[in-house]
C-alpha positions in Angstrom: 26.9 -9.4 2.0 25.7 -8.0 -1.2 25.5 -10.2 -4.6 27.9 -9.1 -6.9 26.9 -7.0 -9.8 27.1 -8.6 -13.3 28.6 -6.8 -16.1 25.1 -6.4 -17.8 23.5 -4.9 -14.8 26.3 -2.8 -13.9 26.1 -1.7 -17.2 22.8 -0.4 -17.2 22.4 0.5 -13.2 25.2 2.4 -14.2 23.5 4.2 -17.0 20.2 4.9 -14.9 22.2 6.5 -12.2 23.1 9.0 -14.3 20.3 10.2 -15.7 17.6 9.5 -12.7 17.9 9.9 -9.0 18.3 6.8 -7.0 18.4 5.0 -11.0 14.9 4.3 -10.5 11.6 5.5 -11.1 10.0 4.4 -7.7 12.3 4.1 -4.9 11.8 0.4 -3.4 13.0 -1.2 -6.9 16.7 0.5 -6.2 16.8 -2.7 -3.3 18.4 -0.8 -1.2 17.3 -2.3 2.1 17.6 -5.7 1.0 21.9 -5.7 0.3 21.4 -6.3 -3.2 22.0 -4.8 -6.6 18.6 -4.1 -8.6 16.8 -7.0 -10.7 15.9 -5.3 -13.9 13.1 -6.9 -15.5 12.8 -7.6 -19.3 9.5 -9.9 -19.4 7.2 -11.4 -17.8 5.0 -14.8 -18.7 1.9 -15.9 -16.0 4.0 -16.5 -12.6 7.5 -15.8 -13.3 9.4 -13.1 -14.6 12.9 -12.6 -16.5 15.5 -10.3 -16.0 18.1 -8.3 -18.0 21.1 -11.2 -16.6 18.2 -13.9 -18.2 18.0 -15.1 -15.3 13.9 -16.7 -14.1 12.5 -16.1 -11.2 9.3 -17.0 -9.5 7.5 -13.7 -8.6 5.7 -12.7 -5.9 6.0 -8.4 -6.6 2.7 -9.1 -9.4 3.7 -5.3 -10.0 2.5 -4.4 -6.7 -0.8 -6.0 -6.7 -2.5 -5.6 -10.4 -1.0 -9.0 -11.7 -4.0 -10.8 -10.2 -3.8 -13.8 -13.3 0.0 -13.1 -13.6 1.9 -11.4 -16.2 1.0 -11.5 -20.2 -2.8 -12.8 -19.8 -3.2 -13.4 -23.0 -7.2 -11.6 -22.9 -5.7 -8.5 -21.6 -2.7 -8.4 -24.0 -5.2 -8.7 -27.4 -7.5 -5.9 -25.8 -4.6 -3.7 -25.5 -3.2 -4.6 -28.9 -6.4 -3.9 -30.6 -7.6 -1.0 -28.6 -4.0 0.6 -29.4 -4.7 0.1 -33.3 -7.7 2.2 -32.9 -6.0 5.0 -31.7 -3.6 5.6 -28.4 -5.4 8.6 -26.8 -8.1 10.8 -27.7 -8.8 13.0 -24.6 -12.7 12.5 -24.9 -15.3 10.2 -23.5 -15.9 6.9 -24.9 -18.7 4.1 -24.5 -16.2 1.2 -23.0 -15.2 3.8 -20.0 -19.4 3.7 -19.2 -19.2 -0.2 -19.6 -16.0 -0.6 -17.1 -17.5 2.3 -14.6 -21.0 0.2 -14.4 -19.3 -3.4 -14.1 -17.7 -1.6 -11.0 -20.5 0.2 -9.7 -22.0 -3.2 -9.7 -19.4 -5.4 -7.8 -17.8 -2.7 -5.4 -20.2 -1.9 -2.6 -21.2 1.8 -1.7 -19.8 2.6 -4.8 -22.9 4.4 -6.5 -20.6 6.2 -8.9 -17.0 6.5 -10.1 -14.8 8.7 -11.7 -11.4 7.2 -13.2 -7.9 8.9 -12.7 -4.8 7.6 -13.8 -2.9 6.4 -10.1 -3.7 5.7 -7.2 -2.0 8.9 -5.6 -4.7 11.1 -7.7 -7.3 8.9 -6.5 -7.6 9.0 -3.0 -6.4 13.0 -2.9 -9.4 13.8 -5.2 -11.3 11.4 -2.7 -10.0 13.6 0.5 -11.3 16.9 -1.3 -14.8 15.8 -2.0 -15.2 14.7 1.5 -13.5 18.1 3.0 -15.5 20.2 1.0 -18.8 18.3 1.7 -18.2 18.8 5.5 -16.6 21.9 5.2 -13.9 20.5 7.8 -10.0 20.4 7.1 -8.5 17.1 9.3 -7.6 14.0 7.2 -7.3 10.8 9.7 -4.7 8.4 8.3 -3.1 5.5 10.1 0.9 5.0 11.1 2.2 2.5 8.5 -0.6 3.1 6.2 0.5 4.3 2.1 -2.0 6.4 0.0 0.1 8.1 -2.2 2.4 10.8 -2.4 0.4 13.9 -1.5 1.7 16.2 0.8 -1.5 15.1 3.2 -0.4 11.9 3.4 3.5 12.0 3.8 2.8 12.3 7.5 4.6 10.8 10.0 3.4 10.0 13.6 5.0 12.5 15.5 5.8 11.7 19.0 3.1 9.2 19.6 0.4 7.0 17.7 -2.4 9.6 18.1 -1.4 13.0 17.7 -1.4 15.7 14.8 1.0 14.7 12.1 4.4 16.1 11.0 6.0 15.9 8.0 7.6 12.9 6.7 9.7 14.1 3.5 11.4 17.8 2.8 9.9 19.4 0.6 6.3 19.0 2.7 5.5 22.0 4.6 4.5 22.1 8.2 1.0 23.7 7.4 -0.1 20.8 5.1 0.8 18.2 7.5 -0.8 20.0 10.5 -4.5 19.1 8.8 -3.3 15.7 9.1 -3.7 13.4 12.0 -2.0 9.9 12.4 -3.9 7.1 14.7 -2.9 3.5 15.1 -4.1 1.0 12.9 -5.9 -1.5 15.1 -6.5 0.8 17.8 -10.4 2.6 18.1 -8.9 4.1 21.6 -6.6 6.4 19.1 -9.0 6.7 16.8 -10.9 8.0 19.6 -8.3 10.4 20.6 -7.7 12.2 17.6 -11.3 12.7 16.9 -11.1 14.3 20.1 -8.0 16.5 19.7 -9.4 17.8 16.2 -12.3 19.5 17.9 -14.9 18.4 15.5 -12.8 19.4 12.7 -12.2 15.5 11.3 -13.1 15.9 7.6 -12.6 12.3 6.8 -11.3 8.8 7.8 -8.8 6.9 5.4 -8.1 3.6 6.2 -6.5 0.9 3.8 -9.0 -1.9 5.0 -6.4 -4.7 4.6 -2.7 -2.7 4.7 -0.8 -3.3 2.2 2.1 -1.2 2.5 3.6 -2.2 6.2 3.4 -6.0 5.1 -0.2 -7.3 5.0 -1.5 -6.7 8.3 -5.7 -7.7 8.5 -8.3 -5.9 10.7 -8.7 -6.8 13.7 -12.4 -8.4 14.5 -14.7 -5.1 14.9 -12.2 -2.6 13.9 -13.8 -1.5 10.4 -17.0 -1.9 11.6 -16.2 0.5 14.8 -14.6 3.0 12.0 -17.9 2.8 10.2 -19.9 3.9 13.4 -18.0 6.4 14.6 -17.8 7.9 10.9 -21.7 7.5 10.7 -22.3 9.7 14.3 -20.1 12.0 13.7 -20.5 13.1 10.0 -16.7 12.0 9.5 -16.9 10.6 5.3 -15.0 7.0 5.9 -12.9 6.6 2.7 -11.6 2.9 1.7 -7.9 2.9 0.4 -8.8 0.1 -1.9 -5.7 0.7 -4.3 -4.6 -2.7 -3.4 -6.8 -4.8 -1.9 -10.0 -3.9 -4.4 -11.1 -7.2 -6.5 -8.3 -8.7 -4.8 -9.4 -9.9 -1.7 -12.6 -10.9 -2.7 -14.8 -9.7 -6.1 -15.7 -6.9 -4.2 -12.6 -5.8 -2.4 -12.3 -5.8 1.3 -15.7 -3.8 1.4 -17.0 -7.0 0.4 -14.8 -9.3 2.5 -15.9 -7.6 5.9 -19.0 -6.6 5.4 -18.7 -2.9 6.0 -19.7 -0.1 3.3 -17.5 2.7 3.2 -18.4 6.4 1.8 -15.8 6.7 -0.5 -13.6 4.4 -1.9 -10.4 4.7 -3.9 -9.9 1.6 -6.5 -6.6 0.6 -8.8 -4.0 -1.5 -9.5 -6.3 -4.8 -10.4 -8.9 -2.5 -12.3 -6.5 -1.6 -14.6 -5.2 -5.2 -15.5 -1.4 -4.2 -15.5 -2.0 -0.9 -17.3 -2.0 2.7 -15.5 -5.7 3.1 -13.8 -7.1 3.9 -10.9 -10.8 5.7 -9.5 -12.5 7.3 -6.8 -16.6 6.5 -6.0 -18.9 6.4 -3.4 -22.2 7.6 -2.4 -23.7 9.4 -5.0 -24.6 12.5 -3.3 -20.7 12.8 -2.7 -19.8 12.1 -6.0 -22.3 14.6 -7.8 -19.7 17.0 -5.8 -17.4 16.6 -8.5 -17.1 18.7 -11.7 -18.7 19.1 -13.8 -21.0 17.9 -12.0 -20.3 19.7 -8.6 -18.2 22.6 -8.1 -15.0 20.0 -7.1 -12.5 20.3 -9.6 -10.5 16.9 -10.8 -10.0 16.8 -14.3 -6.9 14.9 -16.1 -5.9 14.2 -20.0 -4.7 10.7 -19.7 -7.4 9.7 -17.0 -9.8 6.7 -18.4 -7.2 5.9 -21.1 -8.3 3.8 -24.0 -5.2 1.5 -23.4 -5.9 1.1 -19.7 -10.0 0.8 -20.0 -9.9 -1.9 -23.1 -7.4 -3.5 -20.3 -9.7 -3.0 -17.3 -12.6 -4.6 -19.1 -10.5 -7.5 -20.5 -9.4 -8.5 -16.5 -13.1 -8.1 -15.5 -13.6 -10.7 -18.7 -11.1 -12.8 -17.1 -12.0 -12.9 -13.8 -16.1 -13.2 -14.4 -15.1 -16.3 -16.6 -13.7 -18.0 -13.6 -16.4 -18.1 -11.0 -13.7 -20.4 -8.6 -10.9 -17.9 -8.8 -10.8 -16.5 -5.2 -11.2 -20.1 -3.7 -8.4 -21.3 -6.4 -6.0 -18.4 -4.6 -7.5 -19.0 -1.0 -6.1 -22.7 -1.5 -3.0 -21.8 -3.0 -2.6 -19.2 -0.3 -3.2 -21.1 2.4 -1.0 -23.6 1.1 1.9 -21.1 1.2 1.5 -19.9 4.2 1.0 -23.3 6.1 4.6 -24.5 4.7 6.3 -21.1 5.3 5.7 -21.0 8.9 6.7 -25.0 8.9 9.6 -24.4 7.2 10.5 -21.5 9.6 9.5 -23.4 12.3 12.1 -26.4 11.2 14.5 -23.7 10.8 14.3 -22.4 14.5 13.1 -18.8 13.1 10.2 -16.5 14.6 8.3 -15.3 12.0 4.2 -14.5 11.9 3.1 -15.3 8.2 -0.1 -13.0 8.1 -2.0 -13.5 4.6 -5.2 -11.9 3.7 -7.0 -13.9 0.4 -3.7 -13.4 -2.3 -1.9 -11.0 -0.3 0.3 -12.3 2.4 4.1 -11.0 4.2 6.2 -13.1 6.3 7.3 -10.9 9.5 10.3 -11.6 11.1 8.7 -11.4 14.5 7.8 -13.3 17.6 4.6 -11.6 17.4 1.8 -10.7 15.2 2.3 -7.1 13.3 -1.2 -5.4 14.3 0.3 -2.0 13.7 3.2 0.4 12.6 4.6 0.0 16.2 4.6 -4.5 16.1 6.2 -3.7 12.0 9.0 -1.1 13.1 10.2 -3.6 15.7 10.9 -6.5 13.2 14.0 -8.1 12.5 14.6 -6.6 9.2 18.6 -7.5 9.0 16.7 -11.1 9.0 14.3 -10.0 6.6 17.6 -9.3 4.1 19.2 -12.3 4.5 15.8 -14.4 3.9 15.0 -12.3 0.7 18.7 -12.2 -0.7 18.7 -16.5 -0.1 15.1 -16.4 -1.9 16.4 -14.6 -4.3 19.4 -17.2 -5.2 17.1 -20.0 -5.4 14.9 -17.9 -8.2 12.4 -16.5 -6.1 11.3 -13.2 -6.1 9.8 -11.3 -3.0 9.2 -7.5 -2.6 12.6 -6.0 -2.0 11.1 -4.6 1.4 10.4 -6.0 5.1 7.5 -3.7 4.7 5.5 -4.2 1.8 3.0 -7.3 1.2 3.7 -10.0 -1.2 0.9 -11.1 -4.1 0.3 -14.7 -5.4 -1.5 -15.0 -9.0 -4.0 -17.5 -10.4 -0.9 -18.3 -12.3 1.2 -19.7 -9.5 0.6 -23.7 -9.9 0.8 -26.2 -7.1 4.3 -26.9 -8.3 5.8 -23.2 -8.4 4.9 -22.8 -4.5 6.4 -26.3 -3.8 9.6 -25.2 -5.6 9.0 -21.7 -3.5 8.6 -24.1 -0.1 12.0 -25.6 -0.5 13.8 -22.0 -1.2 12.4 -21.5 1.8 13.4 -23.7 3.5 17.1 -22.9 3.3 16.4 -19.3 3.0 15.0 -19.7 6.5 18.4 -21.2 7.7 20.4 -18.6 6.4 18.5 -15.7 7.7 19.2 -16.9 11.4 22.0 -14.4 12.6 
């Protein structure tokens, strides 16, 4: 059943209807899969945010990833603030967009250089054109499941099977810019294989989001990246790292870091901005000297390394330099969230597989472990909408999705997951059919 509208959101739900399609400005905030009416946010302090009803909740959205030290750090908020008085935008270069591009040349390996863009969605397509036109070849690998944006390339669907030619997955995309997409399985070097095959030496690039963020955290398996990285070496393929989400999240380096395996290009954001837009593209620098005007690659864009958003960037870099324990402090709290979720689901008599990655983490209704886009489409996600809707009563806040990961801060205290353990606990029994 869905909660009741209160006059307040109706109100403005209401409003936003009207005036946008869907009332929202992304489409999983309209809650639709979850059988509830939006939670508007109005503010946001470290772990928790508040909503237009004044009701507090504990989150565990982070804005989709870039609220690594929660919401309102207070470093990032006086950077802004006093970048802002200098000016908002000026459409030229500026020293502090050197200073942020070298910390991150520094920390994020095979990144040699880096160009900055606003979102994510720029960021890997302008990654996807440097590596077609240094190969001169026209097939993008993706994987079923895996999210990099909203460019025609990559709203791709499967098809008929895991590894076969794409086919588009939204009106409005046209049959010939799918068909220079190809779809494998995530987890699976045999498809991998196979569409390699099927493209006739025509694979331009590999994209890969190391740890997937955007079917529910699902890891790499053992030797999976590392068998990417070898085939993309033999064949001349340009492996490109959808680090959007999991860059200086995972670890201080991103996933590259974590696993130990050096992509060509990678595609950074969400962290790197500290909560403000941001994102970039890097790599080896004989790819990135492709790029104008350096290259004859064209990317250009006014709003791209914004004052705002770089002053903010450097400010989280500040942040998280000056806490040399911060990725054991979220291992810890990490694992203790995901050791009393699966007990609690366990005393509740409910299959779930609580897969976590560093801060990132999903709880699955499912017997098994998600692997892929095949193990995620097959999940209970009636049960998923009963569990978030009884979380959500208790004043905690997960994605409104069975398919999209959850995030924990450096700002959620022992005691917050406690109090998110014993939501869970009863959220578990109501999401039993």
């Amino acid at each position: 059943m869905s909660a009741p509208a209160t006059p307040e959101v109706q109100a403005w739900f209401t409003r936003a209807i009207r005036v946008t399609p869907g009332g929202v400005h992304s489409p999983v905030r309209a809650f639709g899969s979850v059988g509830t009416p939006p939670v508007a946010v109005v503010e946001g302090r470290g772990a928790e945010v508040r909503d237009v009803d004044g009701r507090t909740f504990i989150d565990y959205v982070g804005a989709w990833g870039p609220a690594l030290l929660g919401h309102a750090h207070p470093g990032i908020e006086d950077a802004v603030v006093a970048a802002a008085r200098r000016g908002l935008v000026f459409g030229l270069a500026s020293p502090a967009e050197v200073d942020l591009a070298e910390r991150l040349v520094a920390r994020v390996p095979g990144c040699e250089m880096v160009r900055f863009t606003v979102t994510g969605t720029e960021a890997t397509m302008s990654a996807v054109r440097v590596a077609r036109a240094a190969t001169g070849r026209r097939v993008v690998v993706k994987f079923a499941g895996g999210y990099h944006g909203h460019a025609d390339m990559f709203l791709v669907s499967a098809g008929s099977g895991a590894a076969t030619l794409g086919v588009p997955d939204s009106p409005g995309v046209t049959a010939a810019a799918a068909a220079d997409t190809a779809v494998a399985r995530f987890n699976d070097l045999d498809s991998v294989d196979q569409v390699i095959a099927r493209a006739g030496g025509e694979v331009a690039a590999i994209v890969v989001e190391p740890v997937v963020g955007n079917m529910g955290c699902v890891a790499p398996a053992p030797g999976f990246l590392d068998g990417l990285r070898e085939r993309c070496t033999r064949l001349g393929i340009v492996l490109v790292f959808d680090e959007v989400m999991s860059g200086l999240r995972v670890a201080r380096g991103g996933a590259a870091e974590r696993y130990g395996v050096t992509p060509d290009l990678v595609t950074l954001g969400k962290v790197i901005g500290g909560g403000m837009p941001l994102a970039a593209f890097g790599g080896r620098r004989d790819l990135m000297q492709r790029v104008a005007p350096a290259g004859p690659v064209y990317q250009a864009g006014t709003y791209a390394a914004h004052p705002l958003s770089i002053a903010a960037g450097l400010a989280m870099l500040d942040a998280i330099d000056a806490r040399p324990d911060l990725y054991d402090v979220l291992e810890r709290a990490g694992q203790r969230l995901e050791d009393g979720l699966r007990a609690r689901a366990a005393e509740a008599g409910v299959p779930v597989s609580v897969q976590r990655v560093g801060s990132m983490w999903t709880v699955f209704f499912s017997s098994r472990p998600v692997r892929s886009w095949d193990d995620a489409a097959a999940v209970d996600r009636a049960a998923h909408a009963r569990f978030f809707r009884g979380m959500l009563t208790r004043g905690v806040l997960l994605p409104p999705s069975a398919f999209e990961s959850a995030f924990l801060s450096a700002a959620h205290a022992p005691a917050l997951i406690d109090r998110t353990l014993d939501a869970a606990a009863a959220a578990f029994a109501e999401a039993r059919a």
